[in-house]
C-alpha positions as CSV (number, residue, x, y, z in Angstrom):
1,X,0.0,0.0,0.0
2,X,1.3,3.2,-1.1
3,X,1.2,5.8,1.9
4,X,1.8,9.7,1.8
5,X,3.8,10.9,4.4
6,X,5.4,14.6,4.8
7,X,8.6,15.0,6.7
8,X,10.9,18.2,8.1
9,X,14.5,18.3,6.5
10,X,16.8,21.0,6.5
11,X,14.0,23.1,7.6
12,X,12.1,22.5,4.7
13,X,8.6,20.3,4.5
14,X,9.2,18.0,2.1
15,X,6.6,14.6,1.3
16,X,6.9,11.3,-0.1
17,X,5.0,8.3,-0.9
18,X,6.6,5.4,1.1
19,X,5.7,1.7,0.5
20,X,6.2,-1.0,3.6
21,X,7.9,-4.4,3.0
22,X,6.8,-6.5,6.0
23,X,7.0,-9.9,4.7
24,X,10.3,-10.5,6.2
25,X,12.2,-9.5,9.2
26,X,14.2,-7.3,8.5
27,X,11.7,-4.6,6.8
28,X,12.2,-2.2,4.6
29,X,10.4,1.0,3.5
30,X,10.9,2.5,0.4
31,X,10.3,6.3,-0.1
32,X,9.8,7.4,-3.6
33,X,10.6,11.4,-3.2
34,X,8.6,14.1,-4.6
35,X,10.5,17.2,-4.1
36,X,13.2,18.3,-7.0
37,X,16.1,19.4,-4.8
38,X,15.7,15.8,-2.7
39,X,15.7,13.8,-5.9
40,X,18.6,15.8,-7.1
41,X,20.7,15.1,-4.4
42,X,19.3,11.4,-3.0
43,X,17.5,9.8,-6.5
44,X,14.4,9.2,-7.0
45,X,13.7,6.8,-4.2
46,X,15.1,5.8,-0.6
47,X,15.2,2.6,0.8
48,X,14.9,2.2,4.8
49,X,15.9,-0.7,6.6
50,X,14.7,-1.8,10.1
51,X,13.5,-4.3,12.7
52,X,10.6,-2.6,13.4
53,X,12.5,-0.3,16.4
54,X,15.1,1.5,15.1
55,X,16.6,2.2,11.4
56,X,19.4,-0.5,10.7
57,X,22.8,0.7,9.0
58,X,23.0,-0.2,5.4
59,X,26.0,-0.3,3.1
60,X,25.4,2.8,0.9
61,X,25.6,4.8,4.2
62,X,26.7,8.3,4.3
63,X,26.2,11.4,6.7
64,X,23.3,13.0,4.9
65,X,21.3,9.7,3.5
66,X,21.5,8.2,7.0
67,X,20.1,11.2,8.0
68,X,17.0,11.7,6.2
69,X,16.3,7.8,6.3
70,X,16.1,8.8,10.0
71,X,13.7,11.3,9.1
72,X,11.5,9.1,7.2
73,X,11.2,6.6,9.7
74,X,10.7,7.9,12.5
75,X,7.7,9.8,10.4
76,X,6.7,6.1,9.6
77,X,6.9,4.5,12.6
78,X,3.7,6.3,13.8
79,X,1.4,5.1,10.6
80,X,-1.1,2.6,11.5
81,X,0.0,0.1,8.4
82,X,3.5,0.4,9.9
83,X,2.4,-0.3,13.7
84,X,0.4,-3.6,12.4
85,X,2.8,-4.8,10.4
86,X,5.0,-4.6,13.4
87,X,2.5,-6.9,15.3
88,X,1.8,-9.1,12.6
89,X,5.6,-10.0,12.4
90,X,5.7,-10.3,16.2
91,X,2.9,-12.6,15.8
92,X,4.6,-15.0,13.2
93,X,7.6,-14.3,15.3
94,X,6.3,-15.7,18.6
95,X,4.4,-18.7,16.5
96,X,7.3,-19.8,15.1
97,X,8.5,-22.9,16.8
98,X,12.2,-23.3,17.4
99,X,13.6,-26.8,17.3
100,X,16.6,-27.9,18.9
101,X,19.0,-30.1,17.1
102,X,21.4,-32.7,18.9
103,X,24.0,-30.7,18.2
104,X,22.3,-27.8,20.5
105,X,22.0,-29.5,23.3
């Protein structure tokens, strides 16, 4: 589901349309920018990764990308689609049973 979100960076209101992965663990939320200057300087679209709680490092990390990926999800992390995907993978999370091996024991 494609959700609009706006966002404050560089003291500037900026929006996007982001799009949740939740069908694995880590997730990932991809922002497809709107504003010029942002797609300009970042490309047309950002990719977030997380575990639900915080943004997880990527390897295409820099100083201002890391920056506005904080931005967008910490503006994502209060959507409704975003909160049930969290519980929906804590759900599958806490069904899934864990079997031991001989080797674990």
């Amino acid at each position: 589901m494609d959700l609009p979100i706006e966002f404050l960076f560089r003291n500037k209101r900026s929006s996007c349309i982001v799009f949740i992965d939740s069908s694995a663990s880590p997730c990932y939320v991809f922002a497809e920018l709107i504003d010029a200057d942002l797609i300009a300087e970042f490309g047309k679209e950002i990719t977030v990764k997380t575990d639900f709680n915080q943004r997880l490092p990527k390897q295409d990390d820099y100083p201002a990308l890391i920056e506005i990926r904080q931005i967008i999800f910490t503006a994502v992390k209060r959507l409704p689609d975003f909160v049930a995907a969290h519980h929906k993978i804590e759900l599958l999370e806490r069904r899934t049973p864990v079997f031991l091996s001989h080797h674990d024991s």
